[in-house]
C-alpha positions as CSV (number, residue, x, y, z in Angstrom):
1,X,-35.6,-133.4,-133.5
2,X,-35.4,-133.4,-129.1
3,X,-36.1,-131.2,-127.4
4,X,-33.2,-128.9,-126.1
5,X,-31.6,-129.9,-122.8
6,X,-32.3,-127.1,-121.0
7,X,-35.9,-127.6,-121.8
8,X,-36.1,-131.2,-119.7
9,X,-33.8,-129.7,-116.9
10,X,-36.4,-126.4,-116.7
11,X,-39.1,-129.0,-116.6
12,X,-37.0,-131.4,-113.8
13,X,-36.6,-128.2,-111.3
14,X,-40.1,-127.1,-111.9
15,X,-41.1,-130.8,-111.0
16,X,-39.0,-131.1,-108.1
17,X,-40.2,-127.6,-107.0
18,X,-43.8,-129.1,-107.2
19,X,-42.6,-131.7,-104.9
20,X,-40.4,-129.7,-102.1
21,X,-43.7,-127.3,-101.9
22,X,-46.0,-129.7,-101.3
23,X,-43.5,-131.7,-98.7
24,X,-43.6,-128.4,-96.9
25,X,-46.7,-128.1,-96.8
26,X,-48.1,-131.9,-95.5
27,X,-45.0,-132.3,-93.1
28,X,-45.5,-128.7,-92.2
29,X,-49.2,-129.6,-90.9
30,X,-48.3,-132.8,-89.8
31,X,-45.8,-132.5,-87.4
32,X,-46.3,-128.9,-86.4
33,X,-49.2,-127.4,-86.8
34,X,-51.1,-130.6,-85.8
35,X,-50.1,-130.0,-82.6
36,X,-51.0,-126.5,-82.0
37,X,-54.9,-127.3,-83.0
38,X,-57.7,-126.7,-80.9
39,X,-60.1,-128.4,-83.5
40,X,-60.6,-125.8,-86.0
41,X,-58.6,-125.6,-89.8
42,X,-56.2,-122.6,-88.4
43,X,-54.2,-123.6,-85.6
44,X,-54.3,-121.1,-82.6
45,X,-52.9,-122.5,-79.4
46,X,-49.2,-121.1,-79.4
47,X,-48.8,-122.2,-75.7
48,X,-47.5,-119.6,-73.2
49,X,-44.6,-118.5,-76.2
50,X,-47.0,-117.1,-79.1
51,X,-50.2,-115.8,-78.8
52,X,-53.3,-116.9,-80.9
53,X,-52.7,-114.1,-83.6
54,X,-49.0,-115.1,-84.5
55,X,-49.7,-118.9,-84.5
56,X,-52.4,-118.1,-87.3
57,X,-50.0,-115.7,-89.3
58,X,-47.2,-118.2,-89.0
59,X,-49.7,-121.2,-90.5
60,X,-50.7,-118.7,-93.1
61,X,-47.1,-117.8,-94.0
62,X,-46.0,-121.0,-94.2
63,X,-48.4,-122.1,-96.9
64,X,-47.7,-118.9,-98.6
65,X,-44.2,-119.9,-99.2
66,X,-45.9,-123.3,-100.9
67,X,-47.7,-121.1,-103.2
68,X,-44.7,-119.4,-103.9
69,X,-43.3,-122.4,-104.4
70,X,-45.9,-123.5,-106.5
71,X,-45.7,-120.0,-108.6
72,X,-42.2,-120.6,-109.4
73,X,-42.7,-123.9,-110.4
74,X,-45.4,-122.7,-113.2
75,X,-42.5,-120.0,-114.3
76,X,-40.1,-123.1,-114.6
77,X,-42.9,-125.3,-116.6
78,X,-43.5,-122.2,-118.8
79,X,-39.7,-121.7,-119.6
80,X,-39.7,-125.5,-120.5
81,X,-42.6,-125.4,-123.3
82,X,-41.7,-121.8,-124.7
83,X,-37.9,-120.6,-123.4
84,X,-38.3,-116.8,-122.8
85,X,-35.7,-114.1,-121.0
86,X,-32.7,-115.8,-119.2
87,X,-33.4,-113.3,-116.1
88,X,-36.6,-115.1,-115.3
89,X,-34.9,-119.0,-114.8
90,X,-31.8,-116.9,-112.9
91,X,-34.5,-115.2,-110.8
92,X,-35.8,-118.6,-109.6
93,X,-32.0,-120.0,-109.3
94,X,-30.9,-117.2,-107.5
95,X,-34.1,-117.8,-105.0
96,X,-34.0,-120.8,-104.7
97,X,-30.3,-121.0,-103.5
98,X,-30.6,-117.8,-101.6
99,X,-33.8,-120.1,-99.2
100,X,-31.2,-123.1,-99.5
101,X,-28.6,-120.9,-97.8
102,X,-31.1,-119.9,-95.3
103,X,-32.8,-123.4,-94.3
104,X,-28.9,-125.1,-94.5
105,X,-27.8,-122.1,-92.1
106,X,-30.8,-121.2,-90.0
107,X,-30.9,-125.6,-89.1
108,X,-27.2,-126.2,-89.2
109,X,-27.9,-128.6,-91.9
110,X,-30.6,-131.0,-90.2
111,X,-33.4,-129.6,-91.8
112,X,-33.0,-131.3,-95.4
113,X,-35.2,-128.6,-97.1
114,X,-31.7,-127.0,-98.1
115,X,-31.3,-130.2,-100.3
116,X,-34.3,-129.9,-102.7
117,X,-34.3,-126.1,-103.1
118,X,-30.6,-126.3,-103.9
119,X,-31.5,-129.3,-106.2
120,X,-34.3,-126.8,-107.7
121,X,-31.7,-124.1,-108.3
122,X,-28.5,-126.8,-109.6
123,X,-31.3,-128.1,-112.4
124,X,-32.8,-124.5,-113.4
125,X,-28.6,-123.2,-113.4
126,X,-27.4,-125.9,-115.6
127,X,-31.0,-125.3,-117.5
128,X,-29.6,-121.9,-118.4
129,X,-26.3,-123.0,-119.1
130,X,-27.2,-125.2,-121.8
131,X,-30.0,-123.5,-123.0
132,X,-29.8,-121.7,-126.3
C-alpha cells in the first residue's frame, strides 16, 4: 500500500527547507559577509555604519536562522516517517509564511527568499490537508 500523500508532501517541504537553509547560508557568506572579512572565520569590519560587535552578532544570527531552518526541516522529516499532532506541521506553516511575509515585504519582492519559504509552508499546508 503507498504511503499517504501528506507523508511525500511533509517530506517535499522538509527537503526544500534543507535547501532554502543552506542557500541562505552559502549566498549569505558569499556575497555579504565575504566582504566584511578581515581574514578571520567571523567577519568584523562593519565600515563606519556597524561596529565590530554587531557585524559578528549579525553573522552569528544569520546562520542561526539556518539552523532553525534546519530544526524545522527534521520536524517535517519526522512527521513524514511517523505523522504525529497536526499543531506541529501548522507550527512550521504558519512560520514559514509568517518569514515569507517578512522577506516579500521587508525587500519589496526582489529578494526571492519569500518564494521557497512560502513554497515550504504551501507543501507542509496541503500536507495537513490531506493527511489523515
Amino acid at each position: 500500500m503507498p504511503p499517504e500523500p501528506c507523508h511525500w508532501l511533509y517530506f517535499a517541504a522538509g527537503l526544500l527547507t534543507v535547501v532554502v537553509a543552506a542557500v541562505h547560508s552559502i549566498l549569505g557568506e558569499r556575497w555579504i559577509f565575504r566582504r566584511l572579512r578581515r581574514g578571520g572565520v567571523v567577519p568584523t569590519d562593519g565600515g563606519t555604519v556597524l561596529r565590530e560587535p554587531h557585524v559578528r552578532i549579525l553573522w552569528a544570527s544569520w546562520h542561526i536562522l539556518s539552523v532553525f531552518g534546519l530544526a524545522l526541516a527534521a520536524l517535517l522529516f519526522d512527521q513524514a516517517a511517523h505523522p504525529g499532532p497536526k499543531w506541529i506541521p501548522f507550527a512550521v506553516a504558519l512560520a514559514m509564511t509568517v518569514a515569507s511575509d517578512l522577506v516579500y515585504f521587508g525587500t519589496r519582492g526582489k529578494h526571492l527568499g519569500w518564494v521557497g519559504l512560502l513554497g515550504v509552508a504551501v507543501l507542509t499546508v496541503l500536507g495537513i490537508t490531506l493527511g489523515p
